[in-house]
C-alpha positions in Angstrom: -70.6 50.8 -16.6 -70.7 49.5 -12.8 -68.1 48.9 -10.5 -69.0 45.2 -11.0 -68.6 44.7 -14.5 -65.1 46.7 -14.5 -64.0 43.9 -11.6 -64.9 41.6 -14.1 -62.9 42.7 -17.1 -59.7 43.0 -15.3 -60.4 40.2 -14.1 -60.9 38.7 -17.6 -57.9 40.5 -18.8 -55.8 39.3 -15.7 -56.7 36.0 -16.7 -55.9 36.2 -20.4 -52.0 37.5 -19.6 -51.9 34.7 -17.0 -52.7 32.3 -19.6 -50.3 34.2 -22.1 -47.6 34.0 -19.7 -47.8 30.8 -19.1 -48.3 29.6 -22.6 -44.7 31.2 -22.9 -43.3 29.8 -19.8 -44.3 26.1 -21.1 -42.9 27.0 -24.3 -39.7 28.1 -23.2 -39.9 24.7 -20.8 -40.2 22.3 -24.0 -37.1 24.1 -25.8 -34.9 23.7 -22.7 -36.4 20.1 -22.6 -35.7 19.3 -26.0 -32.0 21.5 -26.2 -31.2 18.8 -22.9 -32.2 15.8 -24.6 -31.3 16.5 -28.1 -27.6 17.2 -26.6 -27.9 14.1 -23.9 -28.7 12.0 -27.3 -26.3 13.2 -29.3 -23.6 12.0 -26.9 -25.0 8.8 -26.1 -26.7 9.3 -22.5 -30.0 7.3 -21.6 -31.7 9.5 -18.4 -33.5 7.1 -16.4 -36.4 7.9 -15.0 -36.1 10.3 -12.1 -32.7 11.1 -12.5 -32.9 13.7 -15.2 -31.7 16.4 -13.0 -28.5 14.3 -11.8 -27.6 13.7 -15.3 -27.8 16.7 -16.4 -25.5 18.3 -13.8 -23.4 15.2 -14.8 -23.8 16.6 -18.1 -22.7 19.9 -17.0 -19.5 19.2 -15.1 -18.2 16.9 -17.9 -18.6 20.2 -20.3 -16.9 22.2 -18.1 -13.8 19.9 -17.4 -13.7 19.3 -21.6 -13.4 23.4 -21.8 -10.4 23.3 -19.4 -8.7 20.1 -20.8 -9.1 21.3 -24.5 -7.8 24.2 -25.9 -8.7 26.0 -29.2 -7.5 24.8 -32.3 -5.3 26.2 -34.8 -6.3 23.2 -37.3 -7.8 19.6 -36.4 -6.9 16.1 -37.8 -9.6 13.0 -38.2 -7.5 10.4 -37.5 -8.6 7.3 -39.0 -8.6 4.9 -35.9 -11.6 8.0 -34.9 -9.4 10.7 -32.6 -9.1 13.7 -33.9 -5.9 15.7 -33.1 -6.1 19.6 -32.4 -3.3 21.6 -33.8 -3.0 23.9 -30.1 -0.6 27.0 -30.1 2.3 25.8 -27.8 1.9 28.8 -25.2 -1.9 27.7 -24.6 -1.0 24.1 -23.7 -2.6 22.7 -20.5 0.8 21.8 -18.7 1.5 25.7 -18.2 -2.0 26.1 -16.4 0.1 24.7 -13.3 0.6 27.1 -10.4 4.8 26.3 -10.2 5.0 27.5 -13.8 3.6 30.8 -13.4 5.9 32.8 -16.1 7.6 29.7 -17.7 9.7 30.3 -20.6 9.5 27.4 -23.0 12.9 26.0 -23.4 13.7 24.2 -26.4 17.9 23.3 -26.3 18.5 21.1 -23.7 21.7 19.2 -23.5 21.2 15.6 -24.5 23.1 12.9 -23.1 26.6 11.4 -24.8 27.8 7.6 -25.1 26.5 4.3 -26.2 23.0 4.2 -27.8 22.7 1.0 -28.8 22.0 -0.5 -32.3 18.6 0.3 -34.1 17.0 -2.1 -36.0 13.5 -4.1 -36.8 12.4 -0.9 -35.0 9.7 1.5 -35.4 11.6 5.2 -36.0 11.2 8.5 -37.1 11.6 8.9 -40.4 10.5 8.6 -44.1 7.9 6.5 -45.4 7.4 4.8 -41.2 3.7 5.7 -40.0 4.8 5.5 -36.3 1.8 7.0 -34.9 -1.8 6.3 -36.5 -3.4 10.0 -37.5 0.3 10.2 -39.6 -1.5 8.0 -42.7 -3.5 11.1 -43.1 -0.5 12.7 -44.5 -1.9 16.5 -42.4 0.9 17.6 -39.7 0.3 20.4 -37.4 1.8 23.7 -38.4 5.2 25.0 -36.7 4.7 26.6 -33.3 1.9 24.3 -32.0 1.2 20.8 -30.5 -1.2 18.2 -31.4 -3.4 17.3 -28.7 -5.6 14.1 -28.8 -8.9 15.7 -28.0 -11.1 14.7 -25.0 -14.3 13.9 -25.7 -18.0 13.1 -23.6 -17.4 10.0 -24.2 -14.0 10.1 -22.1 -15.0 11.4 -19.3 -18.6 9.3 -19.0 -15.7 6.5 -18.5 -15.1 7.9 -15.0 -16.7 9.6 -12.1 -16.0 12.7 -11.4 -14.9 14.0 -14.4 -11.6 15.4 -12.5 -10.9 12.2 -12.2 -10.2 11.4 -16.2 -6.7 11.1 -16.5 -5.7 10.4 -13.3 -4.6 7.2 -11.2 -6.3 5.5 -8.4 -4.5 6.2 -5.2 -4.3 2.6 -4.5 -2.2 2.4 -7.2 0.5 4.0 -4.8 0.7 0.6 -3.3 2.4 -1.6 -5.4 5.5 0.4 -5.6 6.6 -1.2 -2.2 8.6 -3.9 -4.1 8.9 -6.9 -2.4 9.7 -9.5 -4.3 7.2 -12.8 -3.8 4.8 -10.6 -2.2 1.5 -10.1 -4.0 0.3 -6.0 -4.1 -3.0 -6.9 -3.3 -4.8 -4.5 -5.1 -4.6 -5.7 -8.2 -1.3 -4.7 -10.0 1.2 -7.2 -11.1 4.4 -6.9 -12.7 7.2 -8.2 -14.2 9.9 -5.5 -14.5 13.8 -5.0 -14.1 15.6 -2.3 -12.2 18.3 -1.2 -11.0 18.4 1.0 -7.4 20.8 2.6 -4.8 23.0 5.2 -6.9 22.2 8.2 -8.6 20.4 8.1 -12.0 19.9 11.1 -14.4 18.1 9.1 -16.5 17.2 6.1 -18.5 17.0 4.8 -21.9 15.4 1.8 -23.4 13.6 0.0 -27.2 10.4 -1.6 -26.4 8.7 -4.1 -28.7 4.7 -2.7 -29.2 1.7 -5.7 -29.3 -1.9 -5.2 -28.9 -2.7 -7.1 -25.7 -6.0 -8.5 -24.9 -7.8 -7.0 -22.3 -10.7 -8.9 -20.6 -12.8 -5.7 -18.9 -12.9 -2.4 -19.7 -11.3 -1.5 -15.9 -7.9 -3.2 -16.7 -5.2 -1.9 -18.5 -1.6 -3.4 -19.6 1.2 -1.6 -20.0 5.0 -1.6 -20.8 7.0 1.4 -19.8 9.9 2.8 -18.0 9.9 4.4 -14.5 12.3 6.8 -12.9 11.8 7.3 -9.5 12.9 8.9 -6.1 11.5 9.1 -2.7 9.8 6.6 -0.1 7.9 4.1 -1.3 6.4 3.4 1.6 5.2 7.2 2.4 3.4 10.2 0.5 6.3 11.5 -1.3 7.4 9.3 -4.4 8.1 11.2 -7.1 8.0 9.0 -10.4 8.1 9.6 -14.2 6.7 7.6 -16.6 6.3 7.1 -20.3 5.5 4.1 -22.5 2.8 2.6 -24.5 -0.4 1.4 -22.3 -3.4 -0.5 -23.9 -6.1 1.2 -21.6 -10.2 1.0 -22.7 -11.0 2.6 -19.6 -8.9 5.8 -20.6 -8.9 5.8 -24.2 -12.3 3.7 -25.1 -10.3 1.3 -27.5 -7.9 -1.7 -27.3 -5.4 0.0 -29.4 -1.4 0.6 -27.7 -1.0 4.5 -27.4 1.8 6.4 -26.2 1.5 7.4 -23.1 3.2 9.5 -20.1 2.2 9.8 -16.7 4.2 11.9 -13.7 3.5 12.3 -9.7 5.3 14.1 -6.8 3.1 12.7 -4.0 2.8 8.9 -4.5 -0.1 9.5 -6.9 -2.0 11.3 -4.3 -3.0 14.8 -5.5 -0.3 15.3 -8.1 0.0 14.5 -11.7 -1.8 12.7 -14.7 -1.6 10.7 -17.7 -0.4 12.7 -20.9 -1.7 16.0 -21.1 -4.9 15.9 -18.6 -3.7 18.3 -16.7 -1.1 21.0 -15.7 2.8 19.9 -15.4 4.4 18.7 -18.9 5.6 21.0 -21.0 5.2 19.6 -24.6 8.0 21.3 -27.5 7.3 19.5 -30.5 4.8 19.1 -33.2 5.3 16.2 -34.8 3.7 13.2 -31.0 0.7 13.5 -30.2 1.3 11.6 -26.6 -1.7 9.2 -26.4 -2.0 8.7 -29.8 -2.2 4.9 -31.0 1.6 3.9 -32.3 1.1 2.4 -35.8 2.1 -0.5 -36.9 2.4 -2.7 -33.9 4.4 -6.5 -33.4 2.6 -9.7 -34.8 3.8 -13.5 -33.5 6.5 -15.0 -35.1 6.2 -11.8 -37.6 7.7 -8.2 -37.9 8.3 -6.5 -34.9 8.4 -2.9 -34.0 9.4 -1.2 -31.2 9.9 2.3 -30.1 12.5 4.0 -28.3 12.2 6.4 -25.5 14.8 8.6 -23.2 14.1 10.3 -20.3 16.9 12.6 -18.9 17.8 15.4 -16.7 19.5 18.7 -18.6 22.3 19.2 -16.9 21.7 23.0 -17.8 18.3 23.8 -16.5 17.8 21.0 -14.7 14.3 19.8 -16.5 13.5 16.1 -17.0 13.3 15.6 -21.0 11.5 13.1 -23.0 13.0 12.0 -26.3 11.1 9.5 -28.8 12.4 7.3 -31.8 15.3 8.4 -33.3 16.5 11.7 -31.7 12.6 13.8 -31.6 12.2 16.1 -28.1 8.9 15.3 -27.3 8.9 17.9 -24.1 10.0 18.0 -20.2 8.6 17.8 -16.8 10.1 20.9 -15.1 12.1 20.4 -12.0 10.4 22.7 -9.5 7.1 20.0 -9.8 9.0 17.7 -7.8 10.7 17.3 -4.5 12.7 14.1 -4.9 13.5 14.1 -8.4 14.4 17.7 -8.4 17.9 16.5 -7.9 18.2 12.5 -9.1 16.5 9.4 -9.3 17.4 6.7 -6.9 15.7 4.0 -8.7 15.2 3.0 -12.4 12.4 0.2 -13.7 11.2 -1.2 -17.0 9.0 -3.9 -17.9 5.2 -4.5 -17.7 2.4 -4.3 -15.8 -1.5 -5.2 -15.9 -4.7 -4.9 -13.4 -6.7 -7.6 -12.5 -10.0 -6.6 -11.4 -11.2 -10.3 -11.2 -13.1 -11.4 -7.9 -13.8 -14.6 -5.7 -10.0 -15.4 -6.3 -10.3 -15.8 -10.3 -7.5 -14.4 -12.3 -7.8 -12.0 -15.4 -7.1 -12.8 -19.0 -5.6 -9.9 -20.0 -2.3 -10.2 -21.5 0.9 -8.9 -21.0 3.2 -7.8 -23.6 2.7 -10.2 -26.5 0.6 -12.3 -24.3 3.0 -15.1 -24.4 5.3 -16.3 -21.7 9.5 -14.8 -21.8 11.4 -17.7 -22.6 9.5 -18.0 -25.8 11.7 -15.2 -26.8 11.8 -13.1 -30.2 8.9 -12.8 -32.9 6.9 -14.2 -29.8 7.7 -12.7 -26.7 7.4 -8.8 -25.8 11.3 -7.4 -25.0 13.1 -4.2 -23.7 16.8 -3.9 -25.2 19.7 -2.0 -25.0 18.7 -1.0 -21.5 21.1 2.2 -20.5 20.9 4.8 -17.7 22.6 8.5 -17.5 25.0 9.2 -14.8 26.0 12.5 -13.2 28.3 13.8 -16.3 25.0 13.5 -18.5 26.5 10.0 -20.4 24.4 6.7 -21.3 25.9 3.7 -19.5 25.7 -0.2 -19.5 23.7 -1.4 -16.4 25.7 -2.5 -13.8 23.6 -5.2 -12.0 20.2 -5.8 -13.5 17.3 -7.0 -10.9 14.0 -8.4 -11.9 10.5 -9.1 -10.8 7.6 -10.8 -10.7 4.8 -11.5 -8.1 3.3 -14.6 -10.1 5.6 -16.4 -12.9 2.6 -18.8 -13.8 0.9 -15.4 -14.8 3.4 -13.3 -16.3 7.2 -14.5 -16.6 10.4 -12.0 -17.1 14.3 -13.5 -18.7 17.1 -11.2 -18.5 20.6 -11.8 -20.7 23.6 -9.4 -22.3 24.8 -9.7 -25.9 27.0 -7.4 -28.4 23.7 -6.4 -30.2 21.0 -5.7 -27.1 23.3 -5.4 -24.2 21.3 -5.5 -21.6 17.9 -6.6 -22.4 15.0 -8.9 -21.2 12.1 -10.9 -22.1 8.7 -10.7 -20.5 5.0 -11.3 -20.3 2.6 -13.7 -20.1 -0.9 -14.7 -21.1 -3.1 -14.0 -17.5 -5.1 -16.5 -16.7 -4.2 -20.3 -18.3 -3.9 -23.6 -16.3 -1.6 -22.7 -14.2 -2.7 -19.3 -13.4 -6.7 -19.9 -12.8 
């Protein structure tokens, strides 16, 4: 054979393995293709053209930050409002991920606060035959030694952008907490809350009535809840806790009112999140799921239910407890994540709030509270009662001198009064936008 027809088999050859190779290259191209779509589908994503590749690291990150925000399950509950509720083993909780709690022991004892408590009734409680969170009517609880979780899902985090971002508050929302009365925020926020401010508070307890606001846009939110604060409002170091019920499509891709807790040591710069998004609270029982929706809710000039919630400082180690319904240790906040707080609140607030994301000078219809103005008062109007704070020997007290709020009263009102049955209590809310509020 010559030298030029042996050229021009391995060249022939060459050729065939080029082909074969590529044949297989272009294969293993269309899998990858179809694995990315098929998944991209599955969860709901549309890729535009020429911006596959962005999506997909999109894509990517969101996957990642779902693997740190969701731990493995001992069991997992379908919830019929569509969450689904992992069963987590207490020691694998997020909230001990954070760099201060390096070698936390649990604690589970803490020393709960003595005095008035205030009269319980039309109320929403622990305890027999009272479905006072939604995945409950399953009748499935989460075995002893774990936590249930609401799970994250794609869909969560497609809401927001980054991903790191999910759980977290804008850092314009440090702005409203300058509180001067008859000045509008600015950015959005209003209010119509009561305090109390300029002695030492150890805590706070309050009963909050729970509606289903309407919210116009997915980017607004309303909210009732309880704040206990310390440090400058006016500078980088507030330290606040927070816990509630929030209606929130933005966070929770529904318009149904979840419990909800939230926590900052740095005027919500760097620090803290809502629930359990990230590192910092330190959940003990099995029994909340802390943004899961609160079942049933209050209906005009029908049955109302509210739910009660105390935040206090042990005495003995010094955490910041959370305490739901009748008597049920939810979890803590651990001192050593705040500065300000670490000894006592200066400042204690309850009442409501809502964003209005509204432009050219238009102003939102989403509701407050019931949605309906305070002095149309019970059955109709949204309420916190029997409003008591914890002094320095770990006891509830009456409120001294109750303050109140509002930026806009033609938007959202607040009433305050005393009786035998609420002590101190108020009325608040308000329907947004109407005539008077265009």
């Amino acid at each position: 054979m010559s030298s030029g027809t042996v050229q021009t088999h391995g060249a022939y050859e060459m050729a065939k393995e080029f082909k074969l190779a590529l044949g297989a290259a272009f294969f293993l191209c269309v899998l990858l293709t179809q694995s990315i779509s098929s998944c991209l589908k599955n969860n709901n994503v549309t890729v535009k053209h020429g911006r596959s590749s962005s999506t997909r690291m999109r894509m990517s990150m969101i996957y990642a930050h779902l693997k740190v925000i969701n731990r493995p399950a001992i069991r997992s509950i379908q919830s019929p409002d569509g969450d689904v509720i992992d069963c987590i083993l207490r020691h694998q909780q997020p909230g001990l991920d954070h760099p201060l709690l390096r070698n936390h022991k649990i604690q589970d004892s803490p020393t709960r606060p003595s005095g008035i408590q205030g009269r319980v009734n039309r109320s929403l409680e622990l305890g027999p035959g009272h479905a006072f969170q939604t995945w409950h009517l399953t009748g499935i609880a989460c075995p002893h030694g774990t936590i249930p979780v609401r799970r994250a899902t794609v869909d969560d985090l497609l809401r927001v952008a980054p991903p790191e971002l999910y759980g977290r508050k804008s850092k314009k929302s440090k702005l409203w907490v300058s509180r001067k009365p008859s000045v509008t925020d600015g950015n959005g926020h209003e209010h119509a809350t009561a305090y109390v401010k300029g002695g030492e508070y150890y805590g706070a307890k309050a009963c909050m009535n729970v509606w289903k606001p309407h919210i116009e846009t997915p980017g607004e939110f309303s909210l009732s809840q309880m704040w206990v604060l310390s440090g400058s409002f006016d500078g980088s170091d507030l330290n606040s806790i927070e816990a509630g019920w929030q209606v929130s499509p933005e966070l929770y891709g529904d318009n149904m009112p979840r419990l909800f807790t939230y926590w900052t040591s740095d005027s919500y710069e760097e620090t803290g999140c809502y629930n359990l998004l990230c590192s910092g609270f330190i959940q003990t029982n099995e029994k909340i799921a802390i943004g899961a929706a609160i079942n049933p809710v209050s209906s005009f000039n029908g049955p109302q239910y509210d739910i009660t919630i105390l935040v206090w400082k042990d005495p003995k180690e010094g955490n910041w407890w959370m305490e739901f319904g009748d008597g049920t240790l939810v979890g803590y906040w651990p001192s050593n994540l705040f500065t300000h707080l670490s000894h006592h609140a200066t400042m204690v607030e309850w009442g409501g709030e809502v964003v209005n994301t509204q432009q050219d000078g238009d102003h939102t219809s989403t509701q407050m509270g019931s949605g309906h103005f305070a002095n149309e008062g019970f059955t109709k109007a949204s309420y916190f009662r029997n409003l008591q704070v914890v002094d320095e020997y770990n006891s509830l007290q009456a409120i001294d001198s109750l303050s109140t709020l509002a930026e806009d009263t033609n938007c959202y009102n607040i009433q305050s009064s005393v009786n035998a049955d609420w002590g101190d209590h108020f009325y608040f809310g308000g329907p947004g936008q109407n005539s008077k509020c265009p």
